[in-house]
VEXMAR-909167 format. One record per residue (C-alpha): residue in one letter; residue number from 1; x, y, z. Coordinates in Angstrom, 3 decimals, always signed. Example, Ala and Ser with C-alpha at 12.3 -4.5 7.8 and 13.67 -1.06 7.14 Angstrom:
<sites>
site r:A k:1 c1:+12.300 c2:-4.500 c3:+7.800
site r:S k:2 c1:+13.670 c2:-1.060 c3:+7.140
</sites>
This chain:
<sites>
site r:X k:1 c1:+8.635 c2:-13.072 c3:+25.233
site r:X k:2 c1:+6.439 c2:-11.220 c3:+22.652
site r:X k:3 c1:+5.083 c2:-12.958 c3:+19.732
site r:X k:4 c1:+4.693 c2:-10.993 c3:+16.295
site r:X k:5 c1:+3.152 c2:-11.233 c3:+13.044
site r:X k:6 c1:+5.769 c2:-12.965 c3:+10.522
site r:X k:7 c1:+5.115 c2:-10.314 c3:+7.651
site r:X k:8 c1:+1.730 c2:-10.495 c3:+6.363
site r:X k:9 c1:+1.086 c2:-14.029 c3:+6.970
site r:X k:10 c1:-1.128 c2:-15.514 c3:+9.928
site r:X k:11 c1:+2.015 c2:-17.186 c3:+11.386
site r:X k:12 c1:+3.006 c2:-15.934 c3:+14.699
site r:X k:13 c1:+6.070 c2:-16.211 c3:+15.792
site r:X k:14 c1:+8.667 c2:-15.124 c3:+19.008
site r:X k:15 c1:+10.640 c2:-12.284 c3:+19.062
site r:X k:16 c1:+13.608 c2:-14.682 c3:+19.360
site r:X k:17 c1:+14.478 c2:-17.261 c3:+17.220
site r:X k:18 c1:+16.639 c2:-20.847 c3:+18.208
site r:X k:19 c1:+18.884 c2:-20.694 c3:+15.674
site r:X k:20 c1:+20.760 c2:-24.129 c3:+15.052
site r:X k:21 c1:+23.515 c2:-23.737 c3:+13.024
site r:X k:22 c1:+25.906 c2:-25.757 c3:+15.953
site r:X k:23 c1:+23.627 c2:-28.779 c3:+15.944
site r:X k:24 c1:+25.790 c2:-31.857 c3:+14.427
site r:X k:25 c1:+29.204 c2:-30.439 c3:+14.558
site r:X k:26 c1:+29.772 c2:-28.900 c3:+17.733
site r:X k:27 c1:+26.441 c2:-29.863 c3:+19.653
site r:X k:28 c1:+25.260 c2:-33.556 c3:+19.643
site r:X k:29 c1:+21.750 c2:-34.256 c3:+19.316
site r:X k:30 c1:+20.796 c2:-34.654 c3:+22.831
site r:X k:31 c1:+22.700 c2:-31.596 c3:+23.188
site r:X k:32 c1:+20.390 c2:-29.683 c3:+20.490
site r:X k:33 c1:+17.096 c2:-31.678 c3:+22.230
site r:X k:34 c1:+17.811 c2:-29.919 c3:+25.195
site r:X k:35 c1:+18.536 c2:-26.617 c3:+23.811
site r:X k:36 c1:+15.032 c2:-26.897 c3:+22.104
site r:X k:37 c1:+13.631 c2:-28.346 c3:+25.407
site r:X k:38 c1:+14.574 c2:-25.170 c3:+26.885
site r:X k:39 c1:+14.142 c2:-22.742 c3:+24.571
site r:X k:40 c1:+10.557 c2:-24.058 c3:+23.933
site r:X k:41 c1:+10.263 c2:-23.722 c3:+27.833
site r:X k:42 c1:+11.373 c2:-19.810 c3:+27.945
site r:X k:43 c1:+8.194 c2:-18.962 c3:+25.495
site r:X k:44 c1:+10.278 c2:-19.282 c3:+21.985
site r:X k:45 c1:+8.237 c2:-20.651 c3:+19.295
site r:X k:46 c1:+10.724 c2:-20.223 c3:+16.193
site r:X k:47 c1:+13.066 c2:-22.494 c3:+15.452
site r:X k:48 c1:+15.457 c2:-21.327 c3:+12.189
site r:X k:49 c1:+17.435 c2:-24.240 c3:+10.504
site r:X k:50 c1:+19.046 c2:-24.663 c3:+6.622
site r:X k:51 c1:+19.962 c2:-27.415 c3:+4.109
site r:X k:52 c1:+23.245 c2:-26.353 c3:+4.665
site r:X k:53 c1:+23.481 c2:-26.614 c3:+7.972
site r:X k:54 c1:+25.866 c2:-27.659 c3:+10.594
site r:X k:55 c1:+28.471 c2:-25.312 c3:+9.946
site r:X k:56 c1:+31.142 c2:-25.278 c3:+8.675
site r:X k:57 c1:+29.681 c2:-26.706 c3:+5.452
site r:X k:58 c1:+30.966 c2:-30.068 c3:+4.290
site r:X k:59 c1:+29.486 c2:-33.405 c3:+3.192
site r:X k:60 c1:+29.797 c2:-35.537 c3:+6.243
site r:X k:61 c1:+27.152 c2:-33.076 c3:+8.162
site r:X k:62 c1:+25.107 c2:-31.717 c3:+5.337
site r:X k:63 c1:+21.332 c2:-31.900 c3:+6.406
site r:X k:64 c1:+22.556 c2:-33.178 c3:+10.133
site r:X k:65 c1:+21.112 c2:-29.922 c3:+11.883
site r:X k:66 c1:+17.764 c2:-30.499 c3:+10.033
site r:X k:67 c1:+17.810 c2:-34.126 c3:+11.203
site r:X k:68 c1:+18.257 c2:-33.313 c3:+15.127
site r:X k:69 c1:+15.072 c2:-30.964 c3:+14.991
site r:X k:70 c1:+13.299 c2:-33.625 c3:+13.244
site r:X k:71 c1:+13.922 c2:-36.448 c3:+15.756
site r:X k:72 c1:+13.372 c2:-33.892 c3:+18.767
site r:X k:73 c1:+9.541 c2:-32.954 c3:+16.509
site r:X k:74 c1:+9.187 c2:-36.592 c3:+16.300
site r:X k:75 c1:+9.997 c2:-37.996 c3:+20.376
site r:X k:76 c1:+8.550 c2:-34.794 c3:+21.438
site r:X k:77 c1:+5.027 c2:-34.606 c3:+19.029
site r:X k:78 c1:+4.687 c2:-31.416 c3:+19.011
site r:X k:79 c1:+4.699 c2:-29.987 c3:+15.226
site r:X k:80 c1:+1.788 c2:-27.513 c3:+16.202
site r:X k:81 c1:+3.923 c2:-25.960 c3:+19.073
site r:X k:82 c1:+6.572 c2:-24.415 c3:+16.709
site r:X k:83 c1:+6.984 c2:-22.446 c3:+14.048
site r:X k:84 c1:+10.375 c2:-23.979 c3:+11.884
site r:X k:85 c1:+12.520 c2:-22.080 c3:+9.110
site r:X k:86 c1:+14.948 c2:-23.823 c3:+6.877
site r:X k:87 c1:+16.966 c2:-22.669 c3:+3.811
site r:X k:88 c1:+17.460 c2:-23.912 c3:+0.253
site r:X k:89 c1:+21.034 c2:-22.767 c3:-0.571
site r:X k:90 c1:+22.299 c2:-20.260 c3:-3.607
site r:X k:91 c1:+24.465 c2:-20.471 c3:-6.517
site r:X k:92 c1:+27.795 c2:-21.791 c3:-5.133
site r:X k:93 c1:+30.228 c2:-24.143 c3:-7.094
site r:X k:94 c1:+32.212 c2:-25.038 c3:-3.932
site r:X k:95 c1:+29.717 c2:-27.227 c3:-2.761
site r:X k:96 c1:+28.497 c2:-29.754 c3:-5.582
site r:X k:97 c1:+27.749 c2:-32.304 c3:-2.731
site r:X k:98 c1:+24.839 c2:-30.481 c3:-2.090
site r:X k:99 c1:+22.451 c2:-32.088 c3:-5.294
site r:X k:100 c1:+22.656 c2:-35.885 c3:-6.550
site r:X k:101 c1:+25.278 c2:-35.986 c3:-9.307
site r:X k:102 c1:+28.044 c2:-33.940 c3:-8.697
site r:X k:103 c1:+25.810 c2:-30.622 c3:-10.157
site r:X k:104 c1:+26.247 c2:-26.906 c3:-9.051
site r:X k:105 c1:+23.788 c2:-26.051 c3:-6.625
site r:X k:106 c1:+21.247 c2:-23.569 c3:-8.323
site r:X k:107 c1:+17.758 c2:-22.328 c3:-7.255
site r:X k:108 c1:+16.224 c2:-23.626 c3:-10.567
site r:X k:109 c1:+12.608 c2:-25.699 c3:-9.927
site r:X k:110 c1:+13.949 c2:-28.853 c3:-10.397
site r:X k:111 c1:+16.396 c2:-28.068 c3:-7.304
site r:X k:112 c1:+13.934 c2:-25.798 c3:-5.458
site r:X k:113 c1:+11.638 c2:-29.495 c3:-5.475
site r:X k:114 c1:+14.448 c2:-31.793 c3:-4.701
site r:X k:115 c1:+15.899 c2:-29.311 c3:-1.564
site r:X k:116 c1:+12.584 c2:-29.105 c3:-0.073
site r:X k:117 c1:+11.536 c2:-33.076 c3:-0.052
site r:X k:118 c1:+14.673 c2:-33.383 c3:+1.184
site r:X k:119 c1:+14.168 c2:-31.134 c3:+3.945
site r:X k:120 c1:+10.552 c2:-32.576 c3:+4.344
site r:X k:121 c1:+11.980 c2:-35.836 c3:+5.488
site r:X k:122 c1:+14.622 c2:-34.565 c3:+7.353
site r:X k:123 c1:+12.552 c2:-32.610 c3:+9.549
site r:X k:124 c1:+9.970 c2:-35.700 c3:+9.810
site r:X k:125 c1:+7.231 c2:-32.725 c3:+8.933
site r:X k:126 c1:+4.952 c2:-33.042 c3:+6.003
site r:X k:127 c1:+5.400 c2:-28.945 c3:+6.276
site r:X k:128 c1:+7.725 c2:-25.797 c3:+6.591
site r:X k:129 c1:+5.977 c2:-22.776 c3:+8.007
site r:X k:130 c1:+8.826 c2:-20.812 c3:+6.348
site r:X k:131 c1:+11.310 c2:-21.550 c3:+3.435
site r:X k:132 c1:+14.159 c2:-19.018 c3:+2.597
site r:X k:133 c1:+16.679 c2:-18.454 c3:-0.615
site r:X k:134 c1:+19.698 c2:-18.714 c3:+1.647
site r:X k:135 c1:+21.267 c2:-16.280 c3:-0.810
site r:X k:136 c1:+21.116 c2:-15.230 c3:-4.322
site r:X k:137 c1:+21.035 c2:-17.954 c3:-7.088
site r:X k:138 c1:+22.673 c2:-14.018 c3:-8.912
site r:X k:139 c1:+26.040 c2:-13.261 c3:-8.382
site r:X k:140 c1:+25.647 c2:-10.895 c3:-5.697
site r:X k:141 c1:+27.816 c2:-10.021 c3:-3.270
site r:X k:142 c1:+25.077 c2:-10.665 c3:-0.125
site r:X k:143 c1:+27.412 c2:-11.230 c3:+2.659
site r:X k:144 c1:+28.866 c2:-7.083 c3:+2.383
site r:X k:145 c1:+30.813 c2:-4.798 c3:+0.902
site r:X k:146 c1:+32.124 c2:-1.400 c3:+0.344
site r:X k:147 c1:+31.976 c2:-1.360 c3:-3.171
site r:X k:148 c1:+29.286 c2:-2.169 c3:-5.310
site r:X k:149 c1:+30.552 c2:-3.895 c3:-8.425
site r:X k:150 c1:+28.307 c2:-4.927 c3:-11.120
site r:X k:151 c1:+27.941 c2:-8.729 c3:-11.439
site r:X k:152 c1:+26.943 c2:-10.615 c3:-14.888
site r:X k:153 c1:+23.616 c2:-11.832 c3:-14.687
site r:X k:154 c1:+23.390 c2:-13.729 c3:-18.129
site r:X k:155 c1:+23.376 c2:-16.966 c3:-16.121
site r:X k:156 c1:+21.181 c2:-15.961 c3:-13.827
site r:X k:157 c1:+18.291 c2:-18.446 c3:-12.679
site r:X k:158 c1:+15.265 c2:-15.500 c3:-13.774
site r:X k:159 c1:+13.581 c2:-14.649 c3:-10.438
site r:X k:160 c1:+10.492 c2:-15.407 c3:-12.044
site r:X k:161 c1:+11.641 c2:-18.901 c3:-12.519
site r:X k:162 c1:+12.168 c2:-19.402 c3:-8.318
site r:X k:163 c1:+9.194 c2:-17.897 c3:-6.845
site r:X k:164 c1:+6.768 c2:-19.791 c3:-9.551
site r:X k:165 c1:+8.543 c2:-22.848 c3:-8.343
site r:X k:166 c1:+8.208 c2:-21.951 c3:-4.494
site r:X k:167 c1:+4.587 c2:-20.834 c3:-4.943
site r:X k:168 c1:+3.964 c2:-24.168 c3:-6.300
site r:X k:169 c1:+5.007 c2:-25.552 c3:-2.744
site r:X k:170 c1:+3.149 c2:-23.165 c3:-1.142
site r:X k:171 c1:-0.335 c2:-23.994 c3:-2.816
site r:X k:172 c1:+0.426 c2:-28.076 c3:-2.812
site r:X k:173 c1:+0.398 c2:-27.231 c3:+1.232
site r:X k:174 c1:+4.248 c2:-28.096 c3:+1.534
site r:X k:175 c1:+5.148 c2:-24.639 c3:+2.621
site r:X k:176 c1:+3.135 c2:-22.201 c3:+4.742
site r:X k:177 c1:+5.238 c2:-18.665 c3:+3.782
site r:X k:178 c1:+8.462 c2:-17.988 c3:+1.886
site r:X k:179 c1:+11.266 c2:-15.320 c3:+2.388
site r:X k:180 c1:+14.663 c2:-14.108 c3:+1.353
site r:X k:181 c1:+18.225 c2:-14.370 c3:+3.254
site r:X k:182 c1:+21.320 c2:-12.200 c3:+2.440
site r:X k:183 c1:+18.941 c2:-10.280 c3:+0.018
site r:X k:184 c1:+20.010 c2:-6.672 c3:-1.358
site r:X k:185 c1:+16.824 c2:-3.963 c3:-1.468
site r:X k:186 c1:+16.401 c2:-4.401 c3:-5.990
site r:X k:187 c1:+16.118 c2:-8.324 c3:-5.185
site r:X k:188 c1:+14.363 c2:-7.512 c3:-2.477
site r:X k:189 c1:+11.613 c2:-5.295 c3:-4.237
site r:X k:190 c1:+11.606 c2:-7.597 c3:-7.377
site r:X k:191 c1:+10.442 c2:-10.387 c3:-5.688
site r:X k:192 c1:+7.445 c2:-8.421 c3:-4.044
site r:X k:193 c1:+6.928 c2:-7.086 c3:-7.518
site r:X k:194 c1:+6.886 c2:-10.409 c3:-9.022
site r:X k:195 c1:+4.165 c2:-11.779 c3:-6.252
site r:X k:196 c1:+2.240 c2:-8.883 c3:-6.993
site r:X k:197 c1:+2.130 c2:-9.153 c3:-10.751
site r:X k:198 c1:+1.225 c2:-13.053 c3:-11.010
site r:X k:199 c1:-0.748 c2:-13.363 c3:-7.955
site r:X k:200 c1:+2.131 c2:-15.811 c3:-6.335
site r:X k:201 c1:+2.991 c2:-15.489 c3:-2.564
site r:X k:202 c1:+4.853 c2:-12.660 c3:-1.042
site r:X k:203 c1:+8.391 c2:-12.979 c3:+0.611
site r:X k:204 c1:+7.317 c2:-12.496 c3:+4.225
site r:X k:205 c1:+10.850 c2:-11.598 c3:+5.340
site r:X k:206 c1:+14.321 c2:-11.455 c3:+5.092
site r:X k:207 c1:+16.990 c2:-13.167 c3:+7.130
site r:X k:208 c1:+20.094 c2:-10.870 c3:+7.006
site r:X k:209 c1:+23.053 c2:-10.001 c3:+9.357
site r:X k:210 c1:+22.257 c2:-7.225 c3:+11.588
site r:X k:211 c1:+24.219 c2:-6.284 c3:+14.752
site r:X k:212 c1:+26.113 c2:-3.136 c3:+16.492
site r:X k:213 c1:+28.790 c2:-3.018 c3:+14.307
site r:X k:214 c1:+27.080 c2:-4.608 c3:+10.965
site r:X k:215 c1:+24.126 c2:-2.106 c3:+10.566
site r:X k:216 c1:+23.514 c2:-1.834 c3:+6.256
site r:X k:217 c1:+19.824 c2:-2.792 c3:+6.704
site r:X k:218 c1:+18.970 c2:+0.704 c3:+8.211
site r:X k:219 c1:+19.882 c2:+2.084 c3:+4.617
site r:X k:220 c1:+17.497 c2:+0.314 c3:+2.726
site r:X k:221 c1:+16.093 c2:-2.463 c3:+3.659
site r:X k:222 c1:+14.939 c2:-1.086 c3:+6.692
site r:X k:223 c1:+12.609 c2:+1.426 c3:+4.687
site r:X k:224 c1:+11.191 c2:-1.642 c3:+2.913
site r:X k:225 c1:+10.495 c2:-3.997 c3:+5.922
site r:X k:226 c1:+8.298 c2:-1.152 c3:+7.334
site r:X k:227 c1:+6.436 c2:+0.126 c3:+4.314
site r:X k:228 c1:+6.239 c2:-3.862 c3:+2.708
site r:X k:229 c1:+5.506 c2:-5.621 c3:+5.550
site r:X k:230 c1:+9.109 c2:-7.673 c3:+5.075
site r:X k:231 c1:+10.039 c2:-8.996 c3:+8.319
site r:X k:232 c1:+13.713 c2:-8.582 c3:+9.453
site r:X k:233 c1:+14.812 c2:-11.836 c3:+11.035
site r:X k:234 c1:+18.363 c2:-10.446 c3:+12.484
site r:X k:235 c1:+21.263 c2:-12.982 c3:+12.205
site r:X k:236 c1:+24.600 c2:-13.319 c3:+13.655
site r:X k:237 c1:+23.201 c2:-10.662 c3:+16.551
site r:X k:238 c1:+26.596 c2:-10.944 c3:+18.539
site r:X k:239 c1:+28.792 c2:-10.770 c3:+15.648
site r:X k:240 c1:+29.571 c2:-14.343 c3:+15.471
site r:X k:241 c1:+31.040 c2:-13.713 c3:+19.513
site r:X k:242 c1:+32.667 c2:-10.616 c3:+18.870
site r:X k:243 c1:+29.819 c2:-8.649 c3:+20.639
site r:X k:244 c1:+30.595 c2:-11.060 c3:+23.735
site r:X k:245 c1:+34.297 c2:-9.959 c3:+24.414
site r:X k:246 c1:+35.419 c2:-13.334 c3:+24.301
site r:X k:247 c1:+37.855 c2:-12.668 c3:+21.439
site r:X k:248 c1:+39.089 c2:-9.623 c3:+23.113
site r:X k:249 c1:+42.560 c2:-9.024 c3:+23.108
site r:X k:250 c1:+43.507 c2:-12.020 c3:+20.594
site r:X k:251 c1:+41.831 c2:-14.556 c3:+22.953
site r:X k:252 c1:+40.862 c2:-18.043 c3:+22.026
site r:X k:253 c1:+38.615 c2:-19.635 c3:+24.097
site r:X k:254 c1:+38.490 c2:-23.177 c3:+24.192
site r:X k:255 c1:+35.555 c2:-24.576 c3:+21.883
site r:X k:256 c1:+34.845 c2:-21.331 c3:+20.388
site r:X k:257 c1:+34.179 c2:-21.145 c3:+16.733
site r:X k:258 c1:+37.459 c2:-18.848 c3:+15.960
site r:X k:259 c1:+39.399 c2:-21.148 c3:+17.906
site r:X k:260 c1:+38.156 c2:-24.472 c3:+16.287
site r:X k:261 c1:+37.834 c2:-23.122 c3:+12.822
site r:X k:262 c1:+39.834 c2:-19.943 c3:+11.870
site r:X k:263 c1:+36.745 c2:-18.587 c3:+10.040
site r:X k:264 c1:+35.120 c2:-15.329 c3:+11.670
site r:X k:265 c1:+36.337 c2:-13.228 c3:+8.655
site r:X k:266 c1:+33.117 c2:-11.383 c3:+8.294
site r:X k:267 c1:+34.149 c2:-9.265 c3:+11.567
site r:X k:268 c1:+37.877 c2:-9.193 c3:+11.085
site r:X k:269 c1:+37.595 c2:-6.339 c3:+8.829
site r:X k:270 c1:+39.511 c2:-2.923 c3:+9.026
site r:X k:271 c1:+38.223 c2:-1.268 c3:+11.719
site r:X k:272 c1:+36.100 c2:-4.091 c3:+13.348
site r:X k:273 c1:+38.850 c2:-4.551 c3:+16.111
site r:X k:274 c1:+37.740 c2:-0.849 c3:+17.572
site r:X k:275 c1:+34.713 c2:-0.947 c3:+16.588
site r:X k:276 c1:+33.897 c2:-3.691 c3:+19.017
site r:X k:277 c1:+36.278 c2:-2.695 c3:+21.601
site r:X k:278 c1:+34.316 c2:+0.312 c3:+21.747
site r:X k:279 c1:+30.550 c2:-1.449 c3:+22.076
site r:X k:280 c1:+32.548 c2:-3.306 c3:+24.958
site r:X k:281 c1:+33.539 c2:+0.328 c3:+26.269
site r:X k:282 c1:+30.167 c2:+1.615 c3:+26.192
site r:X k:283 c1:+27.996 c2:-1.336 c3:+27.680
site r:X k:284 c1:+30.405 c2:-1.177 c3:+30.756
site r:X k:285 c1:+29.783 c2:+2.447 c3:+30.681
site r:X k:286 c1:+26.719 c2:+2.146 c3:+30.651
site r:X k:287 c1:+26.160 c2:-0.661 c3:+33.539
site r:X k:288 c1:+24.927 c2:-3.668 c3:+31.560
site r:X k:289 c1:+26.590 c2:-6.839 c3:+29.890
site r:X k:290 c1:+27.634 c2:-6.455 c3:+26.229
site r:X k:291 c1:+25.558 c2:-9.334 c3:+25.174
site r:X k:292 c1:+22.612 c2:-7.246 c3:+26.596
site r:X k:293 c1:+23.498 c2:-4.623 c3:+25.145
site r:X k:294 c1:+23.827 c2:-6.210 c3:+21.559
site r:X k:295 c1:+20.439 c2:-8.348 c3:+21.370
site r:X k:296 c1:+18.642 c2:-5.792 c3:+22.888
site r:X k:297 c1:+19.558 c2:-3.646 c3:+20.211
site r:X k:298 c1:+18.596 c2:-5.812 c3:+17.994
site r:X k:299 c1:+15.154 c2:-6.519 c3:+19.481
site r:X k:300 c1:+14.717 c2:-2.582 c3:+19.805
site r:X k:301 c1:+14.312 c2:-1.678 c3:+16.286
site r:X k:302 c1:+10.856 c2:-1.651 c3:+14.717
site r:X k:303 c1:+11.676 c2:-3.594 c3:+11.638
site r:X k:304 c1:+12.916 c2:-6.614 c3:+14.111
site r:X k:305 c1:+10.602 c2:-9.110 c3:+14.181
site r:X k:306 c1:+12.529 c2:-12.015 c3:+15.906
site r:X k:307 c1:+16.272 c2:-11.910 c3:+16.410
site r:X k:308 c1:+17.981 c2:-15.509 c3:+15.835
site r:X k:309 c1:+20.418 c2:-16.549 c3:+18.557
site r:X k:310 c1:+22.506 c2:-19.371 c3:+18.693
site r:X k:311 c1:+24.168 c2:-21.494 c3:+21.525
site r:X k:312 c1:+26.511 c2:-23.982 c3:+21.902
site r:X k:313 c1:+25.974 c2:-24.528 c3:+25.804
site r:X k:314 c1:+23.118 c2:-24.326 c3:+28.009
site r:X k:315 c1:+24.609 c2:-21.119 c3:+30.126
site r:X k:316 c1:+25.245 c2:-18.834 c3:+26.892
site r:X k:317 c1:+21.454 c2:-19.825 c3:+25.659
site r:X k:318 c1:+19.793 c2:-18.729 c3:+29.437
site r:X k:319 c1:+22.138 c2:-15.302 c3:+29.182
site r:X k:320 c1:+21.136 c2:-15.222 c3:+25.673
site r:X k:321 c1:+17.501 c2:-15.358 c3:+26.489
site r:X k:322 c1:+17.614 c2:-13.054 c3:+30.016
site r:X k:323 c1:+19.539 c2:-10.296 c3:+27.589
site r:X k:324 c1:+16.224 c2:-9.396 c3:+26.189
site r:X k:325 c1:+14.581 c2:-8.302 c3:+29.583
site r:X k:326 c1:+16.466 c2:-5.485 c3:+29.750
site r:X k:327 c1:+14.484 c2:-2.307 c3:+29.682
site r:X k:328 c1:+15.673 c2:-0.231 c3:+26.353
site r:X k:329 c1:+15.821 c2:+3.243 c3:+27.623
site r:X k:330 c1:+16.368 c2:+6.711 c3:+25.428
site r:X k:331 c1:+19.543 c2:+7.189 c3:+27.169
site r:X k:332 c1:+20.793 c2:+3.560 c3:+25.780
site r:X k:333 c1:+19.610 c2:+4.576 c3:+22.409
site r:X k:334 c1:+21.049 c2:+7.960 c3:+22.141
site r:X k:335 c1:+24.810 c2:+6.586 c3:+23.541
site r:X k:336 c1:+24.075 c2:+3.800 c3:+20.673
site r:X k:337 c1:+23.235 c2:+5.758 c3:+17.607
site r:X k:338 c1:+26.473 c2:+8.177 c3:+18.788
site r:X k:339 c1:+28.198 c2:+5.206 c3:+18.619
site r:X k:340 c1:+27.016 c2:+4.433 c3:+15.134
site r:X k:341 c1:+27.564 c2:+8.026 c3:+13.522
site r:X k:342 c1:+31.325 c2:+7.323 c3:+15.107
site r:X k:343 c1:+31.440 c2:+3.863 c3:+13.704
site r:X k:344 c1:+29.476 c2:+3.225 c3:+10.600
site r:X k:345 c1:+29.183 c2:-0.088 c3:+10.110
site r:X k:346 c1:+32.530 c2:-1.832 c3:+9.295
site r:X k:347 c1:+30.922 c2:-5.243 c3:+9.156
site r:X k:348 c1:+30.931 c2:-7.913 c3:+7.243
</sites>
């Protein structure tokens, strides 16, 4: 395990991540205890959690993943020993259960305060080391595409607006560092911009998907997290189990997301069938597992500073955790970049 600097902030953190989406939906809470047990165990100090979270979204388990690391902080006492992330979500009007009232959830202040006391006591923490914009209060198109079409932004919340209210957090000692999720390069640079100009804190990093066959970051984000100091916390590593071969050949596993929920359209795009048949081709080629293959990528890149993995039993969170012990050779890299001039990056 090697622990790095989470953007230009004193907080140190693990080059993976728990991530926890799972936790109230299909993992109970003893079942996310013991995943945090372990992962705590294995050297990993982050833990990465949302407002949103479990998924899929819906009322009944809004908050429920925050509320399982919470009572595992509180039996365990052991706030200093980990470094937590949670989310406020974006502009959505599918979910108005999120705020009191019925309202559209909106990164204005007056939700920006209510999201984070709500996390607060959810979490049983009088602090988060790191809040995140899960996405864009804009309407921005952060999850990909292939076309860039211009949104309206008269109803914007101004981006001035949300950091002033997040840096008020920060200085009342409620939040230790801030940072961006499904975040395009202009929102990216505004924000550090922003900080700059008024003396508020800096976005530290940005969560966004980055895997074998989803790899948009290298074309401009990945130019920013070097030069800015932004650190790239890599989601959805395996392509939500694509990476794994589990779905090969139409397969439903038992239990698996795809199976329970019919909602893996992110990497069900044109061309994402091959594309991952052939990252399965080339880590049996290449005598390693494809999970291997795929965090390690991941955790190879210099503008990774922790890649988030997620579990929903014990054995896929040890093979999980072994995959990053594998020695990333030139030979590995070469056959992977060939892959990418071949494949592009279909994804999501």
């Amino acid at each position: 395990m090697r622990i790095r600097n989470l953007g230009r902030t004193d907080i140190k953190v693990s080059n993976i991540c728990l991530g926890s989406m799972t936790w109230g939906e299909q993992n109970t809470q003893s079942e996310g205890h013991e995943q945090l047990d372990y992962a705590l165990e294995r050297g990993i100090n982050f833990i990465d959690t949302a407002e949103l979270y479990a998924i899929p979204p819906k009322p009944e388990t809004q908050g429920s993943t925050e509320t399982i690391i919470g009572t595992w902080l509180n039996a365990r006492n052991n706030r200093d020993k980990v470094v937590i992330a949670t989310k406020v979500v974006g502009r959505t009007d599918k979910g108005n259960w999120f705020r009191d009232g019925g309202i559209s959830a909106r990164q204005t202040k007056a939700q920006i305060d209510f999201a984070v006391e709500r996390s607060l006591k959810n979490l049983q923490t009088d602090y988060i080391d790191l809040y995140q914009l899960h996405w864009p209060d804009r309407e921005h198109e952060g999850f990909g595409f292939h076309t860039y079409i211009d949104p309206d932004l008269s109803d914007m919340t101004p981006l001035e607006d949300i950091l002033e209210a997040l840096s008020r957090h920060v200085d009342a000692g409620r939040i230790r560092a801030i940072g961006l999720s499904n975040e395009s390069p202009w929102g990216t640079m505004k924000f550090l911009a922003l900080a700059e100009k008024h003396g508020w804190p800096r976005m530290a990093s940005i969560q966004n998907a980055y895997n074998l066959i989803s790899r948009r970051f290298d074309y401009g984000l990945a130019e920013i997290a070097m030069r800015e100091d932004v650190s790239l916390l890599a989601y959805s590593p395996l392509a939500q189990g694509y990476l794994t071969g589990k779905y090969e050949n139409g397969a439903l596993p038992e239990g698996a997301r795809k199976t329970l929920f019919k909602r893996l359209d992110r990497y069900e795009k044109p061309w994402a069938a091959e594309a991952v048949t052939d990252c399965l081709a080339l880590s049996k080629e290449l005598g390693i597992t494809p999970i291997q293959l795929a965090l390690k990528f991941t955790d190879s890149r210099p503008f990774t500073t922790s890649t988030i993995i997620g579990a929903t039993t014990m054995a896929q969170l040890k093979d999980d955790i072994d995959a990053f012990d594998l020695d990333w050779t030139d030979e590995i890299d070469a056959a992977v970049h060939e892959l990418h001039v071949r494949l592009r990056s279909p994804c999501p």
